[in-house]
SERO-4910 file (N, C-alpha, C, O; in steps of 0.05 Angstrom, whole numbers):
BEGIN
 pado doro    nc1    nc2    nc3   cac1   cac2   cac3    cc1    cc2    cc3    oc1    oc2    oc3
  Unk    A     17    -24      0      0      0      0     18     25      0     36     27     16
  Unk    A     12     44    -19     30     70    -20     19     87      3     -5     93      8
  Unk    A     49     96     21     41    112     53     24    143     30     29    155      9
  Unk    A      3    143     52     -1    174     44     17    192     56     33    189     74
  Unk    A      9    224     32     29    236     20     38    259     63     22    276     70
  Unk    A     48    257     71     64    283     97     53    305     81     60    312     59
  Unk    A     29    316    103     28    340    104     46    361    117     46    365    141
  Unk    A     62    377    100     77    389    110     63    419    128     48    432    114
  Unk    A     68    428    152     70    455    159     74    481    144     97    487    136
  Unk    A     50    499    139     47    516    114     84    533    117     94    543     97
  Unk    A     95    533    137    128    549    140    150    526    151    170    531    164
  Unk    A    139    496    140    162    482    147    165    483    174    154    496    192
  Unk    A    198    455    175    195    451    207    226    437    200    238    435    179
  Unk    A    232    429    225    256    408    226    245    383    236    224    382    249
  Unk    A    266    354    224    252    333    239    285    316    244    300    317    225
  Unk    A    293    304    263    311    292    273    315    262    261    298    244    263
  Unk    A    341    261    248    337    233    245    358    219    252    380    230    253
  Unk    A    356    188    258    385    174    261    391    165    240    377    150    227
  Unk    A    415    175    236    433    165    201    436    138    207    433    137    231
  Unk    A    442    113    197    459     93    202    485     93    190    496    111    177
  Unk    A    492     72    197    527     78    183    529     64    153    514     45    149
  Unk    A    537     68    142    543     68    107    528     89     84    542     98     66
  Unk    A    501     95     87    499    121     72    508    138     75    520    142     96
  Unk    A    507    157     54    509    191     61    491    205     74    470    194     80
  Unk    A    496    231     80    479    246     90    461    258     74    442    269     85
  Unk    A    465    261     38    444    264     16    432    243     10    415    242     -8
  Unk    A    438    222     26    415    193     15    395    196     37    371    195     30
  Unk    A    400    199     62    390    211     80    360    236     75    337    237     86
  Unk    A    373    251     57    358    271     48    337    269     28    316    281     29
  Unk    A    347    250      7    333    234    -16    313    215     -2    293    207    -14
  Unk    A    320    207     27    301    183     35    277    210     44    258    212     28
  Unk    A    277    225     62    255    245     66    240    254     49    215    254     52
  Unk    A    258    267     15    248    268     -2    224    256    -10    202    264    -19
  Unk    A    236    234     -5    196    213    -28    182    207    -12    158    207    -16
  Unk    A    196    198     21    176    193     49    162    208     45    142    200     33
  Unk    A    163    245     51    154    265     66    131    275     33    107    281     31
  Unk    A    149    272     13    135    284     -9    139    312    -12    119    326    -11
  Unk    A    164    323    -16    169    357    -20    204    346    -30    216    325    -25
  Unk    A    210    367    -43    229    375    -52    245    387    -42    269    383    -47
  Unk    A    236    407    -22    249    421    -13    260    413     21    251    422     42
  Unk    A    279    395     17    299    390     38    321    397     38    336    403     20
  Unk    A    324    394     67    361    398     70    369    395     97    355    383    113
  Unk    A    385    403    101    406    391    120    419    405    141    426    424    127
  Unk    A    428    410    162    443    425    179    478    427    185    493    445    192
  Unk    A    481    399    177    503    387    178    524    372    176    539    371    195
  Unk    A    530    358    154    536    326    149    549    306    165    563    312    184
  Unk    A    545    286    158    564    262    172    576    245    162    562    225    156
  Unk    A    597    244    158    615    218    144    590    193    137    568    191    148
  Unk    A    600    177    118    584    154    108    590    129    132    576    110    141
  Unk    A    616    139    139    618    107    160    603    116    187    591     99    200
  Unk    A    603    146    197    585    155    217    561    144    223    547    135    205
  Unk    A    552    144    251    519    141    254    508    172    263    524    189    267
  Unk    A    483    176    265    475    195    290    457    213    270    446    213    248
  Unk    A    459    226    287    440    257    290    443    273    265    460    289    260
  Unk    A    420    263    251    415    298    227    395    309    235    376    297    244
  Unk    A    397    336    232    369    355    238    365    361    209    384    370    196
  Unk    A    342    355    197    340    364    170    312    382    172    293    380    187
  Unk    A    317    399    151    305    428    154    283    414    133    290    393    123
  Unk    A    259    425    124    235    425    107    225    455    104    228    474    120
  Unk    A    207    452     71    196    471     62    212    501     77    235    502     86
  Unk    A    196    518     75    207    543     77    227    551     99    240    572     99
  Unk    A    228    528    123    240    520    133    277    519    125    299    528    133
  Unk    A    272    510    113    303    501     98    319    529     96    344    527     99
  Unk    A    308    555     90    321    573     92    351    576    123    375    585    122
  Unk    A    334    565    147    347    578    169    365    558    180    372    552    203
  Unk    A    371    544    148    401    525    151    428    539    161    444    524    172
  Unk    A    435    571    160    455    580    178    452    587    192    471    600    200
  Unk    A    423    584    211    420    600    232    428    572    254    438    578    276
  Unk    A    425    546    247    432    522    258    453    505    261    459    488    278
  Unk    A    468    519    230    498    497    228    518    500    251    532    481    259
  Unk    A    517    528    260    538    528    287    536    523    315    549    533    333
  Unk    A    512    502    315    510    495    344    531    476    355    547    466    339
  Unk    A    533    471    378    557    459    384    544    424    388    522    415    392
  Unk    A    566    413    385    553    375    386    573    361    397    598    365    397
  Unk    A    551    335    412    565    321    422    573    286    400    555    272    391
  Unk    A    594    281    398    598    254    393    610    229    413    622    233    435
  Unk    A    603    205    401    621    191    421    623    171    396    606    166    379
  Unk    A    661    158    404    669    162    388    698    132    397    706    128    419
  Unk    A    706    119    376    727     98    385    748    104    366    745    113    343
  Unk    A    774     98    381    795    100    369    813     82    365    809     64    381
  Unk    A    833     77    350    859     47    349    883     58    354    893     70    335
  Unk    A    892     56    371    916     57    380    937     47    360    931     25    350
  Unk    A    970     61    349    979     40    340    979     39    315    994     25    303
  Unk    A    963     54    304    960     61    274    950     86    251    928     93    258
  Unk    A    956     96    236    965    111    210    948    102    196    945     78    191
  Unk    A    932    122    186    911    116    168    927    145    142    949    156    144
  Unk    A    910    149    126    924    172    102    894    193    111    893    217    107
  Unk    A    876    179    122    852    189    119    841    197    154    824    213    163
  Unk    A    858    181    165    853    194    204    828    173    214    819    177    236
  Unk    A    813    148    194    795    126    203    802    103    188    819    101    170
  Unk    A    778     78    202    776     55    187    786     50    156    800     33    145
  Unk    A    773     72    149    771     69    121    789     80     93    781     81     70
  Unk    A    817     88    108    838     99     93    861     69     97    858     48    108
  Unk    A    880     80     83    901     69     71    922     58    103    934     78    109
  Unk    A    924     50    111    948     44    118    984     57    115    999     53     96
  Unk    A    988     69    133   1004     89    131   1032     74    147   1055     70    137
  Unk    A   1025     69    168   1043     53    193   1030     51    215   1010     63    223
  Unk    A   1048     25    228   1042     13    254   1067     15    274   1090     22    268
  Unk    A   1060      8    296   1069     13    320   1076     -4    317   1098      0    308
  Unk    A   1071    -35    318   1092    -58    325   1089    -64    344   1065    -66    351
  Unk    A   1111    -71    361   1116    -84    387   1121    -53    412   1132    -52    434
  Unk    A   1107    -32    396   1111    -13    422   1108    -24    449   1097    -45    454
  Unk    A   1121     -3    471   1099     -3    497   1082      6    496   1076     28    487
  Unk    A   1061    -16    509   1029      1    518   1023     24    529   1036     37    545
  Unk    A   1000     30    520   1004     58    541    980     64    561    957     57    554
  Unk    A    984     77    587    975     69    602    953     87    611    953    111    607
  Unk    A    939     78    620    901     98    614    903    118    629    888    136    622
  Unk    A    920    124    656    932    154    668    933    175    639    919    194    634
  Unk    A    955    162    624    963    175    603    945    179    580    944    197    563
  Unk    A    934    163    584    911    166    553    891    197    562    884    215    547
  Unk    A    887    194    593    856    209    594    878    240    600    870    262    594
  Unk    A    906    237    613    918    265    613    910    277    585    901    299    582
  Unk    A    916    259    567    920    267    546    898    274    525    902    284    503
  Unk    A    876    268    534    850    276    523    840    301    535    825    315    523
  Unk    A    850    308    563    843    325    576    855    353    568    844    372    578
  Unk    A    875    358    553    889    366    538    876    384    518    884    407    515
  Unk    A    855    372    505    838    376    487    828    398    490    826    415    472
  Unk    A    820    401    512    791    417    525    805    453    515    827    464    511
  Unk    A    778    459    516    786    485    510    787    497    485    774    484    468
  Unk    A    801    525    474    800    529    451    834    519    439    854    522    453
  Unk    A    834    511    421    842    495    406    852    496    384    830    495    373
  Unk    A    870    498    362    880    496    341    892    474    331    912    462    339
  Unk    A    869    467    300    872    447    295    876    438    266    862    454    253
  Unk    A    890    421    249    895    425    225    871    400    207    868    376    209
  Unk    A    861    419    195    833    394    179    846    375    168    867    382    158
  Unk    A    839    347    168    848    330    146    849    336    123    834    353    113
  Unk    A    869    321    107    866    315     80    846    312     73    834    328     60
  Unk    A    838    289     79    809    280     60    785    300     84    782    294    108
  Unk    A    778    313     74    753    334     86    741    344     62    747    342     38
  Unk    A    716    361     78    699    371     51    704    400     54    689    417     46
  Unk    A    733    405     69    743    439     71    750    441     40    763    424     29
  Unk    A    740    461     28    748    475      1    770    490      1    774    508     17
  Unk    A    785    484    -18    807    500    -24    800    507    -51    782    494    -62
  Unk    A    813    528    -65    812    541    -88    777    539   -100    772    555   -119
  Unk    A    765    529    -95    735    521    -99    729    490   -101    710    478   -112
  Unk    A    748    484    -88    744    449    -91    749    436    -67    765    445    -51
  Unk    A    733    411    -62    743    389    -34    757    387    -29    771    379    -48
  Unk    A    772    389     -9    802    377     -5    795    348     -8    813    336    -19
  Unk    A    781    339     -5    784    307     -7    787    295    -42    797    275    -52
  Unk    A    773    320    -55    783    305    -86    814    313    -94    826    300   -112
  Unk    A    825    332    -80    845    330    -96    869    310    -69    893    306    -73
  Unk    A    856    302    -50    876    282    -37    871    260    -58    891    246    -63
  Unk    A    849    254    -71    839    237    -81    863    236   -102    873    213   -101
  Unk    A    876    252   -119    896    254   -139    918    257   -132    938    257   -145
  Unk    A    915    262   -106    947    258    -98    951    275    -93    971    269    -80
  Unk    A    950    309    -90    956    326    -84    956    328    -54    940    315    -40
  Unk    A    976    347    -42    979    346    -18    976    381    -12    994    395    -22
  Unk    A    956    395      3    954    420     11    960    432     34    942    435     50
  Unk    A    983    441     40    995    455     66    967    470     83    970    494     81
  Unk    A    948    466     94    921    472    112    935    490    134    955    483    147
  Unk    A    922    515    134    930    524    173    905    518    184    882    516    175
  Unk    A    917    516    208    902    501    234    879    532    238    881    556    236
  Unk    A    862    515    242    838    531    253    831    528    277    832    505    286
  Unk    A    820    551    295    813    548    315    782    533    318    761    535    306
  Unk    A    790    518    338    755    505    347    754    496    371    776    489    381
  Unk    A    734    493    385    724    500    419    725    466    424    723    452    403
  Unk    A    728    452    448    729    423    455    714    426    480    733    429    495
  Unk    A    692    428    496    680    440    513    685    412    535    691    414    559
  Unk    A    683    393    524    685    370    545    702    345    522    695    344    499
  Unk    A    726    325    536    730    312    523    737    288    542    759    292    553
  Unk    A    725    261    551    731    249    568    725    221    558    704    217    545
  Unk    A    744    200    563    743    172    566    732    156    571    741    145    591
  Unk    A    705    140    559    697    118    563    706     89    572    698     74    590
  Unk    A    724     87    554    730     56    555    763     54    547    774     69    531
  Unk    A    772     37    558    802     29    546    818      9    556    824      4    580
  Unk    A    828     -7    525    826    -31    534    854    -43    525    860    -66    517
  Unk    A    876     -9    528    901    -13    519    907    -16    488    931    -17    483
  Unk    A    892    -16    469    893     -1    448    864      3    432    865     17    412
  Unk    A    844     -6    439    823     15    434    817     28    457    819     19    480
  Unk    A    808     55    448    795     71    472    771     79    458    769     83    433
  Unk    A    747     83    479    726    103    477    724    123    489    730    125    513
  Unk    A    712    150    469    710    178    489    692    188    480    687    186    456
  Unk    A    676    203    498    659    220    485    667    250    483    672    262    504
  Unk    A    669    263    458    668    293    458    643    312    455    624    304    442
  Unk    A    643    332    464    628    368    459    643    381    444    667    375    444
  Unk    A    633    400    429    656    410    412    643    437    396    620    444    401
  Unk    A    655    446    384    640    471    368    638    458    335    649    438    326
  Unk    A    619    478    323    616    466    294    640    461    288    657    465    305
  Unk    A    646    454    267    676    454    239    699    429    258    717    418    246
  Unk    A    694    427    279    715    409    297    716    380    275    697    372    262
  Unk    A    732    372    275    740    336    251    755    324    287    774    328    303
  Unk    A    732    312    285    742    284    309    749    260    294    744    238    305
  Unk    A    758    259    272    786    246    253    806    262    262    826    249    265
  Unk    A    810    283    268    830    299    273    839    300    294    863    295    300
  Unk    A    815    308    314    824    294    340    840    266    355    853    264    376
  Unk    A    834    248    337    836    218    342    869    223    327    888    214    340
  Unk    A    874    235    305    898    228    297    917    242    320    935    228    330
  Unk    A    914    270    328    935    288    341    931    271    375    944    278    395
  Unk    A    916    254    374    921    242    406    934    219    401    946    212    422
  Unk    A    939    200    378    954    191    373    985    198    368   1004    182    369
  Unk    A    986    222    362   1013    232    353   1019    241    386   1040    234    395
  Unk    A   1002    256    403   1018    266    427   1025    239    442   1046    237    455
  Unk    A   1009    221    440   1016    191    452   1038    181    440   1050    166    456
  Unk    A   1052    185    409   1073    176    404   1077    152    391   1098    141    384
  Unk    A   1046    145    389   1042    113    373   1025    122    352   1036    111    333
  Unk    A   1002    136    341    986    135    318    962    120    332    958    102    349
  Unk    A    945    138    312    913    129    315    896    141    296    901    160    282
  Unk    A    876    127    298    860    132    279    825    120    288    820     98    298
  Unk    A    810    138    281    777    134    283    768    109    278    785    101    262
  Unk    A    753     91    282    744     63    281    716     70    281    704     59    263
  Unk    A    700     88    300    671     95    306    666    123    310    681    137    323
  Unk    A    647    131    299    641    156    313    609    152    307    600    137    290
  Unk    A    594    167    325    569    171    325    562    205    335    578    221    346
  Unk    A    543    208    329    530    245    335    504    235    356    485    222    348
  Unk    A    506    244    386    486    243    393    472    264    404    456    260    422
  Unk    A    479    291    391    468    312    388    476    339    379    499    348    377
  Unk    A    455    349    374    463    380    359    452    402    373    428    406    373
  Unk    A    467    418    384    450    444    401    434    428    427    448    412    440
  Unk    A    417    430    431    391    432    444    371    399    442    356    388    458
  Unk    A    382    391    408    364    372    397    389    345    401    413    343    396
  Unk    A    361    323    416    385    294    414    369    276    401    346    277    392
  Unk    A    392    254    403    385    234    383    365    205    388    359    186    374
  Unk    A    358    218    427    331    204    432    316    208    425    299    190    429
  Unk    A    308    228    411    279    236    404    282    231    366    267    245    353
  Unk    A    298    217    353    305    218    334    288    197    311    275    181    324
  Unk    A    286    193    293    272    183    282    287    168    270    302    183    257
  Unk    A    294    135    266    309    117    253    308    120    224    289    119    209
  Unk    A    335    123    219    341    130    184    333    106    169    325    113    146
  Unk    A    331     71    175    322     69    154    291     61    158    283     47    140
  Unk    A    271     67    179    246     69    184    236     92    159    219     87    142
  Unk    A    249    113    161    240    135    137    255    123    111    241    130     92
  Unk    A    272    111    104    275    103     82    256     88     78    247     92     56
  Unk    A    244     68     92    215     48     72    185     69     83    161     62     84
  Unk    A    192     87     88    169    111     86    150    108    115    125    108    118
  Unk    A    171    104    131    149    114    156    151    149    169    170    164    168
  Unk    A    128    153    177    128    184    179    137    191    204    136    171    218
  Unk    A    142    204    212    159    216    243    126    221    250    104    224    240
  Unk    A    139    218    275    113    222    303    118    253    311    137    265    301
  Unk    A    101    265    328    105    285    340    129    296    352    141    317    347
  Unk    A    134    275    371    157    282    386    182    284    366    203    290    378
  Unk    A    185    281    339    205    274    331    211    300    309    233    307    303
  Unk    A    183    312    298    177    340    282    183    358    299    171    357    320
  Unk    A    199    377    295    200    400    304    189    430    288    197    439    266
  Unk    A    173    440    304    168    468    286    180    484    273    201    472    267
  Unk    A    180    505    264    199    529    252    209    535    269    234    535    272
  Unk    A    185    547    294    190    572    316    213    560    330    234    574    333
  Unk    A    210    531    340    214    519    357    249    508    361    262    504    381
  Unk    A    257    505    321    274    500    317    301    519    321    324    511    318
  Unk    A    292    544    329    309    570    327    295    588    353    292    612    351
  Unk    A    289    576    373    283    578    401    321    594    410    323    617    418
  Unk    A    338    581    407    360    599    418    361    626    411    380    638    422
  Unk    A    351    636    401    347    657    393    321    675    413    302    664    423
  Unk    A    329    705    415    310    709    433    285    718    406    292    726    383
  Unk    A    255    716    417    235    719    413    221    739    413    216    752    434
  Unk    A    211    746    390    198    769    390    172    761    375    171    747    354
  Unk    A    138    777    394    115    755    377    104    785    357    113    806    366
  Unk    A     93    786    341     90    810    323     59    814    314     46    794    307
  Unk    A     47    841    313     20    839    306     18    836    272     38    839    259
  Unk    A      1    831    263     -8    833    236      0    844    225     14    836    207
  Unk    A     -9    886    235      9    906    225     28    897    217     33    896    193
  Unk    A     53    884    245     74    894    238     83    863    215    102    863    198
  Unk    A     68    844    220     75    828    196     84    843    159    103    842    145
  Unk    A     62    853    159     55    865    133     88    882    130    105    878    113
  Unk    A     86    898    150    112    918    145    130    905    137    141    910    115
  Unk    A    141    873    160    155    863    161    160    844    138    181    831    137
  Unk    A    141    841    121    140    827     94    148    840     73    156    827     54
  Unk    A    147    870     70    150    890     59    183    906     63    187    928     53
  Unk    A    199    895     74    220    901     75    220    925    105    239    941    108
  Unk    A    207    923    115    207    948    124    209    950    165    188    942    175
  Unk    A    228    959    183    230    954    193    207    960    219    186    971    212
  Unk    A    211    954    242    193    953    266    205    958    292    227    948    295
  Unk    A    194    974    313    204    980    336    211    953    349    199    931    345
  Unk    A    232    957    363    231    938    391    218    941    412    216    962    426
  Unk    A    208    914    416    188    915    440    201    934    464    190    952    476
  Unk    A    221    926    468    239    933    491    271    940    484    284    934    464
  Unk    A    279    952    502    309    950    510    329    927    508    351    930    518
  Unk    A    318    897    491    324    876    511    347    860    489    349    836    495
  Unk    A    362    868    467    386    863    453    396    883    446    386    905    444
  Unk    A    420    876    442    448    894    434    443    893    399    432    874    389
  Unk    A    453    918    380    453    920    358    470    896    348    490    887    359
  Unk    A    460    887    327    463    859    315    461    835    316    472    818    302
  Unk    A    438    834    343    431    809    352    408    797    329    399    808    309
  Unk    A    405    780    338    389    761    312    366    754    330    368    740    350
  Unk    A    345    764    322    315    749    340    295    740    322    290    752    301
  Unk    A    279    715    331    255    700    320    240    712    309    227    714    330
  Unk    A    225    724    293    202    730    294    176    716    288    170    704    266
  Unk    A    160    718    311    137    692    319    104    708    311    100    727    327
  Unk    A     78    702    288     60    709    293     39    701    296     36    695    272
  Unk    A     19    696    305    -11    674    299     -5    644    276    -15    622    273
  Unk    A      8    654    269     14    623    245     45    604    251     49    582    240
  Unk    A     62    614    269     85    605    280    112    627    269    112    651    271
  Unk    A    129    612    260    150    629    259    145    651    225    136    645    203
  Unk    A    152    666    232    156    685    212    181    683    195    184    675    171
  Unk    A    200    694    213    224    695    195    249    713    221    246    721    244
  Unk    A    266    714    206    289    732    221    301    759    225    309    771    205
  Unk    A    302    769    248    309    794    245    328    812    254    330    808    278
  Unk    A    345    832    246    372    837    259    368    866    283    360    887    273
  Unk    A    374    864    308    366    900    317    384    907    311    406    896    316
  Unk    A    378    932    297    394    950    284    384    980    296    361    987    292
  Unk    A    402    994    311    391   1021    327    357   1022    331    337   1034    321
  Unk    A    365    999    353    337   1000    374    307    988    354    286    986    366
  Unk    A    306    980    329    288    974    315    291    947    302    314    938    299
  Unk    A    275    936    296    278    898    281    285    906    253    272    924    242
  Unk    A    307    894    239    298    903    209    300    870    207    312    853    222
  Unk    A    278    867    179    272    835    170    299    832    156    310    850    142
  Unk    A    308    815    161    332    784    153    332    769    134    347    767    114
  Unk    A    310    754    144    296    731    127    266    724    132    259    718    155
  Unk    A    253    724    116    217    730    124    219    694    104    234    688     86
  Unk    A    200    679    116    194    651     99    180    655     86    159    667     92
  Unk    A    184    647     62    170    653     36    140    654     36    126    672     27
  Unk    A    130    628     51    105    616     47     95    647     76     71    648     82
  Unk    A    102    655     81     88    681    100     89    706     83     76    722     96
  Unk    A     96    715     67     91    733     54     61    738     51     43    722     54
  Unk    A     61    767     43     36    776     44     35    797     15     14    808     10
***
């Protein structure tokens, strides 16, 4: 029996899903596609193909306030191999070198050494990444062999601690800020350890605010089952970090019209970014600019 067609929310919404490991995060997208019945999807964030975990994927008009979400901070947890050189920093690269008959190393030292982490941070992206250089992947042209001198970028490690270890795998879970490569991580804790390592697992079990309990199984939506309540998230709801502002009609119209609006109050600094919420849910985005809202981004389907 063909599932009937997801009624989508006239301004879109987000809905949480758990990736499994071997797709992409556009097959991921393609599976919502024909489940949900709209075109208009997308994504917050990607995840490696060998990854599991957490996508927030945006819908209908929705999909616009894809940068208002990509920089939330997330947690993974995550296994590593002691001992070994990958070209790629996981499972699934080349073999570079091994440790051998090193000494073991001893879990005092492993968790000093994760603890290390914490903080802000400078770090150099892998090779194979989807960082662009000149307008292209780094990973296609590792793909050809080219090799790109990268400077280290800064990125935040808010918590980084030790699960499991069993003398050459370890488990840990990290917090982290967007753009962080926990391939990267895994390799430079192998190098301060002095033996090499490389990623074996990683999983996402959350983004911002949103986890991967309330998540909807990736391949449940691939044979077309529909997310439950708890698992849809609204427009408004999805961009809650943001402070809130609810707006009359009037000022809809203005605010559809390019045209700016008092602040309710005293209650952000110029250039803050606030919600705008009306009788129908979220509106759209707006910047204070000397004491007044000017519109951002208004969702299409609210125009007037």
């Amino acid at each position: 029996m063909k599932a009937n067609v997801f009624v989508l929310p006239e301004r879109g919404g987000a809905l949480l899903v758990d990736k499994p490991v071997g797709p992409t995060s556009h097959d991921v997208v393609a599976w919502a596609r024909k489940t949900l019945g709209t075109k208009r999807v997308g994504h917050t964030g990607t995840l490696d193909p060998f990854a599991s975990g957490l996508l927030v994927l945006l819908f209908g008009p929705a999909t616009r306030l894809a940068e208002y979400l990509s920089g939330h901070a997330k947690t993974y947890t995550a296994t590593a191999c002691l001992g070994v050189r990958t070209n790629t920093h996981d499972f699934q690269g080349r073999v570079l070198e091994q440790a051998g008959d090193a000494a073991p190393v001893e879990r005092e030292k492993v968790e000093a050494e994760l603890s290390r982490f914490e903080g802000l941070i400078r770090q150099v992206p892998p090779q194979y990444s989807a960082k662009k250089v000149d307008g292209e992947a780094m990973y296609r042209k590792a793909r050809r062999g080219e090799v790109v001198e990268l400077e280290p970028v800064e990125v935040e490690v808010s918590e980084m601690r030790l699960t499991a270890f069993d003398g050459r795998h370890l488990s840990f879970e990290v917090t982290c800020s967007a753009g962080t490569y926990i391939r990267a991580l895994a390799r430079d804790l192998g190098e301060n350890l002095g033996v090499g390592a490389h990623l074996t697992a990683l999983r996402r079990t959350s983004v911002g605010e949103f986890s991967i309990d309330r998540a909807l199984a990736g391949e449940a939506l691939q044979i077309g089952v529909h997310p439950d309540s708890g698992q849809w998230i609204p427009a408004e709801a999805a961009v809650r970090h943001m402070p809130t502002v609810h707006v009359s009609d009037e000022q809809v119209t203005l605010l559809c019209n390019g045209m700016r609006i008092p602040m309710p109050e005293e209650m952000a600094e110029s250039g803050t970014l606030v919600s705008l919420v009306d009788g129908a849910g979220l509106l759209g985005i707006a910047e204070v600019k000397e004491g007044q809202l000017a519109p951002k981004k208004i969702l299409q389907s609210a125009l007037v």
